[in-house]
N, CA, C and O atoms as a GROMACS GRO file, in nm:
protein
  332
    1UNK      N    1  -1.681   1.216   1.213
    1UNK     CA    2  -1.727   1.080   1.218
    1UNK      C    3  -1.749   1.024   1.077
    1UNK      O    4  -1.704   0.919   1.031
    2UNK      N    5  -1.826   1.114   1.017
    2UNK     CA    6  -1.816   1.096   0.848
    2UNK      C    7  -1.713   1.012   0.778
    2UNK      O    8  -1.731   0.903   0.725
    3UNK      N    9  -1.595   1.088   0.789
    3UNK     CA   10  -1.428   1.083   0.731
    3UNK      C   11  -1.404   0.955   0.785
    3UNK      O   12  -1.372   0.880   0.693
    4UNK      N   13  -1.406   0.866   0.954
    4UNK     CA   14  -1.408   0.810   1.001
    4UNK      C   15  -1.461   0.698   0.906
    4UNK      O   16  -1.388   0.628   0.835
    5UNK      N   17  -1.598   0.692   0.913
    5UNK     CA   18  -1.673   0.547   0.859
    5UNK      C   19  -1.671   0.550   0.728
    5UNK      O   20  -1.717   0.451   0.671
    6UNK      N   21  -1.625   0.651   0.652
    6UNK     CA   22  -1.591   0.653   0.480
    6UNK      C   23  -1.453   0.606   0.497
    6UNK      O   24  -1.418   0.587   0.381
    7UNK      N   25  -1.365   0.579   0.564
    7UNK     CA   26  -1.223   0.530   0.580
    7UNK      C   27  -1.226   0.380   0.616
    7UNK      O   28  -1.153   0.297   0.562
    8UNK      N   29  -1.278   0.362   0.672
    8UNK     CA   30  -1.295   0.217   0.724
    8UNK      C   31  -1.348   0.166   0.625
    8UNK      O   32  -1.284   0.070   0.581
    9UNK      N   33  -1.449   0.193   0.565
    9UNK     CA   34  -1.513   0.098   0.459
    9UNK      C   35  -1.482   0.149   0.339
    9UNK      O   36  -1.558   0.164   0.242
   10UNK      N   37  -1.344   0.180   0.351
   10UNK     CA   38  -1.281   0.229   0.182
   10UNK      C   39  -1.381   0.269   0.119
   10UNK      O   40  -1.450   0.204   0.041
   11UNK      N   41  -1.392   0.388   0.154
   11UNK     CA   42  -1.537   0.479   0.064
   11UNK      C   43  -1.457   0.586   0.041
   11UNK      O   44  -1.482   0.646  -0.064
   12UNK      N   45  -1.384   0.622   0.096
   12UNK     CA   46  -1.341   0.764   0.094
   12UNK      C   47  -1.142   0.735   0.055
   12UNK      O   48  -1.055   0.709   0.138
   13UNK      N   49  -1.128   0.747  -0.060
   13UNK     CA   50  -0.984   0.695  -0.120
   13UNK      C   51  -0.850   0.809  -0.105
   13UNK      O   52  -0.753   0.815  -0.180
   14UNK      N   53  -0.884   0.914   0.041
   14UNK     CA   54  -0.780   0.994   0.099
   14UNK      C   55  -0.723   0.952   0.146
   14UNK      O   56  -0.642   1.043   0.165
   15UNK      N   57  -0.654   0.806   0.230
   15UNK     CA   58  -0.575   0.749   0.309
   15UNK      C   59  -0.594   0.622   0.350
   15UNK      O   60  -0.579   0.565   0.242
   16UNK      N   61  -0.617   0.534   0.431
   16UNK     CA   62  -0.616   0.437   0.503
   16UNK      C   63  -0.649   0.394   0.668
   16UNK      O   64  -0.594   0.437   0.770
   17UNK      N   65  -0.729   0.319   0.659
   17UNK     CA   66  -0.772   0.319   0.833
   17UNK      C   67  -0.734   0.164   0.859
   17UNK      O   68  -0.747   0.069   0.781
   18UNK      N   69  -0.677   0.163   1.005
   18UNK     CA   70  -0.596   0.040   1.060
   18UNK      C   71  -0.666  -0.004   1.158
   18UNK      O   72  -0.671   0.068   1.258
   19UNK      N   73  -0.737  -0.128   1.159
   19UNK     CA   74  -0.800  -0.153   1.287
   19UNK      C   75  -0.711  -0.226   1.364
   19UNK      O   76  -0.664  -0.333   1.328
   20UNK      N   77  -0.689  -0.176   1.463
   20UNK     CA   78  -0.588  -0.254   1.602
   20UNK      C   79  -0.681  -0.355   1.687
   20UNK      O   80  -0.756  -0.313   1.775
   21UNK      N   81  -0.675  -0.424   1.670
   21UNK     CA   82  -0.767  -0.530   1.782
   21UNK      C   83  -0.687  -0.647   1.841
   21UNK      O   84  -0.639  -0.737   1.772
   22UNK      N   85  -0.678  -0.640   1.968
   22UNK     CA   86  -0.636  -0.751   2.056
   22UNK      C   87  -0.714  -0.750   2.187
   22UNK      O   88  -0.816  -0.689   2.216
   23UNK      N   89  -0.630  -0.846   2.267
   23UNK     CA   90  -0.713  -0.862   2.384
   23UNK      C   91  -0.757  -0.748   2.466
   23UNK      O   92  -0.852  -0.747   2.545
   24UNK      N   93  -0.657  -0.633   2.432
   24UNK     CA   94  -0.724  -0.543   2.534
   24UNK      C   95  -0.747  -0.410   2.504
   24UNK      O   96  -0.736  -0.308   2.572
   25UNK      N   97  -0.803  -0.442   2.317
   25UNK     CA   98  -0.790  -0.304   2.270
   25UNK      C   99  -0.863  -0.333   2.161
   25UNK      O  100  -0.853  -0.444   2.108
   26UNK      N  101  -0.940  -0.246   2.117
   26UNK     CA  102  -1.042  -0.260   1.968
   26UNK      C  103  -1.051  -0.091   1.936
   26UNK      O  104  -1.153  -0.023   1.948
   27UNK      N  105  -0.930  -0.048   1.898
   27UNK     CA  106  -0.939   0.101   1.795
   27UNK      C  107  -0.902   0.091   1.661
   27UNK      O  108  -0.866  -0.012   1.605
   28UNK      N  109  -0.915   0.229   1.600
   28UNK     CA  110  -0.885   0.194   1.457
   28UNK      C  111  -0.788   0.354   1.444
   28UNK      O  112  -0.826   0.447   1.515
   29UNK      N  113  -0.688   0.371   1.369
   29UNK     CA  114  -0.555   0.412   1.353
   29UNK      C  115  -0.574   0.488   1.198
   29UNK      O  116  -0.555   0.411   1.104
   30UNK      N  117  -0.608   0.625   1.163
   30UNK     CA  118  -0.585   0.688   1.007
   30UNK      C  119  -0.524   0.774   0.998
   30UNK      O  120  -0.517   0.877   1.065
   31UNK      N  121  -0.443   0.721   0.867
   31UNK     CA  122  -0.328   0.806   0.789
   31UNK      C  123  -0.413   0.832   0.688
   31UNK      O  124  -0.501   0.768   0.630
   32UNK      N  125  -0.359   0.960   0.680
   32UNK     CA  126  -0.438   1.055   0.534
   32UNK      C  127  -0.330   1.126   0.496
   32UNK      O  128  -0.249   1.201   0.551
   33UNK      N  129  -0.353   1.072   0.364
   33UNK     CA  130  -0.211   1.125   0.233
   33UNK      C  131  -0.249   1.241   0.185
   33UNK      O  132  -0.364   1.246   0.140
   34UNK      N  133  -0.188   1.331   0.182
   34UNK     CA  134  -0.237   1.514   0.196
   34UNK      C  135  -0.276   1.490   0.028
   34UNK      O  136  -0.392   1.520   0.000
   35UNK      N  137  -0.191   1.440  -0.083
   35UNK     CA  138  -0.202   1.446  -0.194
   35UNK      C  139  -0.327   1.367  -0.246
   35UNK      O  140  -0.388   1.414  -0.343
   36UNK      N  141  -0.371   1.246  -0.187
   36UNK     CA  142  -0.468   1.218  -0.192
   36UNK      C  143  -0.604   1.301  -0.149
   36UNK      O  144  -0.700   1.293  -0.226
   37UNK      N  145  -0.614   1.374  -0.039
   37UNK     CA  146  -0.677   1.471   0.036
   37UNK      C  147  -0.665   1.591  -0.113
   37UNK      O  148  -0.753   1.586  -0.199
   38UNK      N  149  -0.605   1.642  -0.119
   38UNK     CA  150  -0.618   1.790  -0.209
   38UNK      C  151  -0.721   1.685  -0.380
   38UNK      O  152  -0.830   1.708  -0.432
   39UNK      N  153  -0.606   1.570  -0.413
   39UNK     CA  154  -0.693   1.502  -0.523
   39UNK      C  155  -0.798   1.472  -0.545
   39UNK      O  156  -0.832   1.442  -0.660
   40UNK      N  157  -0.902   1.469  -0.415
   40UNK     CA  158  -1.009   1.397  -0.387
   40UNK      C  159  -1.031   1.533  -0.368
   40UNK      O  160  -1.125   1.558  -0.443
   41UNK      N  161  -1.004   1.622  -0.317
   41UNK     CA  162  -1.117   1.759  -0.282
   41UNK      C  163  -1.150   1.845  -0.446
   41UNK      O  164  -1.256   1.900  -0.477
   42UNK      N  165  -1.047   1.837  -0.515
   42UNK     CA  166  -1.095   1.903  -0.659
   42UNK      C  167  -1.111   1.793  -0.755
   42UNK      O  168  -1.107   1.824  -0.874
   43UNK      N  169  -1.128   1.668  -0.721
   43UNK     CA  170  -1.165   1.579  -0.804
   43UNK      C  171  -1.142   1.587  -0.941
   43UNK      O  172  -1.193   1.627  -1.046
   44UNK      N  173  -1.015   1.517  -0.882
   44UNK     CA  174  -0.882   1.500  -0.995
   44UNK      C  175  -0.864   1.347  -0.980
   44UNK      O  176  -0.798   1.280  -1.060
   45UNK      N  177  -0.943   1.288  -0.852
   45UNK     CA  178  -0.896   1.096  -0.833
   45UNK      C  179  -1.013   1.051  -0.794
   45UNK      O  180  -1.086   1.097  -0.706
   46UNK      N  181  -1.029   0.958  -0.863
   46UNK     CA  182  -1.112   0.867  -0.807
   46UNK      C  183  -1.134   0.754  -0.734
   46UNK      O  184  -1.114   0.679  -0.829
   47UNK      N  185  -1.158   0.681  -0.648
   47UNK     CA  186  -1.156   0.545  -0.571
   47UNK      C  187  -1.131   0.466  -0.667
   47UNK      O  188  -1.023   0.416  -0.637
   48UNK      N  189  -1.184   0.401  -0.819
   48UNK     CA  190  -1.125   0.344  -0.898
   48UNK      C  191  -0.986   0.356  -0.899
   48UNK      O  192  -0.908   0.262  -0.884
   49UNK      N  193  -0.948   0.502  -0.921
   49UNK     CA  194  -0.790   0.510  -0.979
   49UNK      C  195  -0.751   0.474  -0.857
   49UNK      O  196  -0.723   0.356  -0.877
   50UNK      N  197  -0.732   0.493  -0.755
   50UNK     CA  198  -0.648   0.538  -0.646
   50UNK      C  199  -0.643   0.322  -0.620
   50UNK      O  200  -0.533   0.271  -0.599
   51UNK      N  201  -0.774   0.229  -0.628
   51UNK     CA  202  -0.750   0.108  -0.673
   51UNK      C  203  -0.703   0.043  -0.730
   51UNK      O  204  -0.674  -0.074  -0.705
   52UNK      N  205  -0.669   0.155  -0.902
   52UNK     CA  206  -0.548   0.077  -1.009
   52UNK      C  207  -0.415   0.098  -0.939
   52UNK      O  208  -0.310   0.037  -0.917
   53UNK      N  209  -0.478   0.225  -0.913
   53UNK     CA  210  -0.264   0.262  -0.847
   53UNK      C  211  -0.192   0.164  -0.748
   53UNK      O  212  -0.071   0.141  -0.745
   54UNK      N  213  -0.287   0.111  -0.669
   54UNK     CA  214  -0.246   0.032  -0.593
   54UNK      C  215  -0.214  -0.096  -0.597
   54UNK      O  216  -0.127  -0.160  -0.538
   55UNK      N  217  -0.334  -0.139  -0.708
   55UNK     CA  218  -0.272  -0.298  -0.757
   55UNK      C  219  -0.155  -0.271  -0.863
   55UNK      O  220  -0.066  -0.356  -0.870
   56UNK      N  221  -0.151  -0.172  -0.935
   56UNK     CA  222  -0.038  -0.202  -1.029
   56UNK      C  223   0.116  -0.180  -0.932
   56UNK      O  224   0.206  -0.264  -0.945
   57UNK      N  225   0.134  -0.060  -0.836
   57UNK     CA  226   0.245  -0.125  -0.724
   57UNK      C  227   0.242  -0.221  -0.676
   57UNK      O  228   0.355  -0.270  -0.677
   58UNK      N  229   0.152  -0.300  -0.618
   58UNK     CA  230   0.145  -0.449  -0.586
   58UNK      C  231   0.223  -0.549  -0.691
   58UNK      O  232   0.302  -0.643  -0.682
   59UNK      N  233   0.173  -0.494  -0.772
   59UNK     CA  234   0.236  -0.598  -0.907
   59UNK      C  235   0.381  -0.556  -0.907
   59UNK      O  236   0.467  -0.642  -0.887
   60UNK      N  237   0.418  -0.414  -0.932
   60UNK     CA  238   0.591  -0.383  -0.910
   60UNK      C  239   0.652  -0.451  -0.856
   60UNK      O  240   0.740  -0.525  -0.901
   61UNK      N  241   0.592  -0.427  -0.677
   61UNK     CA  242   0.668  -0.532  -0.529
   61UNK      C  243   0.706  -0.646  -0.578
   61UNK      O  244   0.817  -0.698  -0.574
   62UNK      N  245   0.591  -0.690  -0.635
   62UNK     CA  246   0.580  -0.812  -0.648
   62UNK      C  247   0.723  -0.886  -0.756
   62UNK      O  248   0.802  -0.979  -0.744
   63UNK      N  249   0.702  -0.807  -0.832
   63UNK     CA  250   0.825  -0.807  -0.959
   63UNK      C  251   0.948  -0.831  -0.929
   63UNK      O  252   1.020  -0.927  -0.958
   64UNK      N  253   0.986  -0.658  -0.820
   64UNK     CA  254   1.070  -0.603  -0.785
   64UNK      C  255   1.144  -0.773  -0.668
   64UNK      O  256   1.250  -0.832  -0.685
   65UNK      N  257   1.051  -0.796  -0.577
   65UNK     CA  258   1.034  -0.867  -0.517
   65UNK      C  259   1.126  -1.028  -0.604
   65UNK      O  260   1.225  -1.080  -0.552
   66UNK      N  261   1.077  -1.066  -0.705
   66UNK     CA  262   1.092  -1.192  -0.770
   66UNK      C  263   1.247  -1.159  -0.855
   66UNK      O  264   1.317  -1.251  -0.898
   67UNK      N  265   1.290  -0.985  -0.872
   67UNK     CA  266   1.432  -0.980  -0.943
   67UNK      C  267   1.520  -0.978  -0.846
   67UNK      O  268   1.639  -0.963  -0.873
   68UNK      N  269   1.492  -0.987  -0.759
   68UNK     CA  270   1.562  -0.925  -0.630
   68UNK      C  271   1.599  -1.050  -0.597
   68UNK      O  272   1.716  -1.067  -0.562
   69UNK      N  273   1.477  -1.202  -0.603
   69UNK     CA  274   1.562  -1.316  -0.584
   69UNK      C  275   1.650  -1.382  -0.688
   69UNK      O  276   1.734  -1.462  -0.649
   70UNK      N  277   1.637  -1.353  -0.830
   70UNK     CA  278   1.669  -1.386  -0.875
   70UNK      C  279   1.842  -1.342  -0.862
   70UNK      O  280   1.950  -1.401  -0.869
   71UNK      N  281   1.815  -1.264  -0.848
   71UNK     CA  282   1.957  -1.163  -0.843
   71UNK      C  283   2.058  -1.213  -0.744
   71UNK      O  284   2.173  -1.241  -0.781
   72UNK      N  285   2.009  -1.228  -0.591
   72UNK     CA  286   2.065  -1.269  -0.519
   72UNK      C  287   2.108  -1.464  -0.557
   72UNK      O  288   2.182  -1.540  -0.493
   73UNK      N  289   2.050  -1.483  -0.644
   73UNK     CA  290   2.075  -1.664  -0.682
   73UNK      C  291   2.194  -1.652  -0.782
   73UNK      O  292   2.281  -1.737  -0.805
   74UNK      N  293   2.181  -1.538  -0.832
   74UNK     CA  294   2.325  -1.501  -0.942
   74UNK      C  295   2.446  -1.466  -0.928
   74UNK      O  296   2.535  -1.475  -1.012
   75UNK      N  297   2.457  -1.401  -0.764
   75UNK     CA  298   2.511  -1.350  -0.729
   75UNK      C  299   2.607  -1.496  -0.618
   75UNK      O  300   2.724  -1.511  -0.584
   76UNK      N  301   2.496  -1.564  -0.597
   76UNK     CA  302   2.568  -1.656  -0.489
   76UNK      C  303   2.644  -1.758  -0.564
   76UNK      O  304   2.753  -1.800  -0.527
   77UNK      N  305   2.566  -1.806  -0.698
   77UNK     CA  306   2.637  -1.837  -0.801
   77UNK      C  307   2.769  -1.832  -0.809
   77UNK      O  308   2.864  -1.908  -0.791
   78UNK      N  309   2.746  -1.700  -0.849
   78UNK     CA  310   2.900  -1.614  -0.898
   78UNK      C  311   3.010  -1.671  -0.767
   78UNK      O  312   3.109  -1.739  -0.791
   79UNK      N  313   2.981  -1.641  -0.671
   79UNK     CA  314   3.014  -1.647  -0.524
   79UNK      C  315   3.093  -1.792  -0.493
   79UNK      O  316   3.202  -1.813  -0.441
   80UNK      N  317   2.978  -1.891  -0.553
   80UNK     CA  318   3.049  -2.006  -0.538
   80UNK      C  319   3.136  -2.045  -0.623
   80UNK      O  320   3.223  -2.126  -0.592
   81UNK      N  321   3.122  -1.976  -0.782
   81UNK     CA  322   3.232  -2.016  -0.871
   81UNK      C  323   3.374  -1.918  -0.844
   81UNK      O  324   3.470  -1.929  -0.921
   82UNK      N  325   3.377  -1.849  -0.763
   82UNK     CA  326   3.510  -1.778  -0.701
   82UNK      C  327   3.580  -1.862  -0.623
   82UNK      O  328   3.688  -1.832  -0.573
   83UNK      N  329   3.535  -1.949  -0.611
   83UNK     CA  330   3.612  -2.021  -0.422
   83UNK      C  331   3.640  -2.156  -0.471
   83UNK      O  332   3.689  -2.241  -0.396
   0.00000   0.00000   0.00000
C-alpha cells in the first residue's frame, strides 16, 4: 500500500501510476521501471534527477517534434518543385 500512495503522489520516482476514471470505473494502473527500482534501492537517483530526466526528453520530443515538421515542409517543397 506504501509503494501504492508513494506512486500516486510522485513520492516514490520508480515508475508511474495511471488513474483510470470514468463512469464506471475509478482504479489506478502502475508501471515500475526495474532500472529505476534497482536506482532508487542503492540510491544512485533521485526524484529531482529522475524530474530533470524527464523534462529534458520533453524538451527533445518537443524539438524532435518541431524538425520533423520542418522537414516534412522541405520535403513537400521539394515535391512541388518536381511536378
Amino acid at each position: 500500500m506504501a509503494v501504492s500512495i508513494g506512486m500516486r503522489n510522485e513520492l516514490l520516482p520508480i515508475g508511474f501510476a495511471i488513474h483510470n476514471k470514468d463512469l464506471y470505473t475509478d482504479r489506478w494502473n502502475y508501471h515500475i521501471i526495474g532500472e529505476r527500482l534497482i536506482a532508487y534501492k542503492y540510491g544512485r537517483i533521485t526524484n529531482l534527477q529522475v524530474q530533470n530526466i524527464e523534462k529534458n526528453l520533453e524538451t527533445i520530443i518537443t524539438q524532435f517534434g518541431e524538425m520533423k515538421k520542418d522537414l516534412l515542409f522541405i520535403l513537400s517543397e521539394n515535391a512541388a518543385q518536381e511536378v
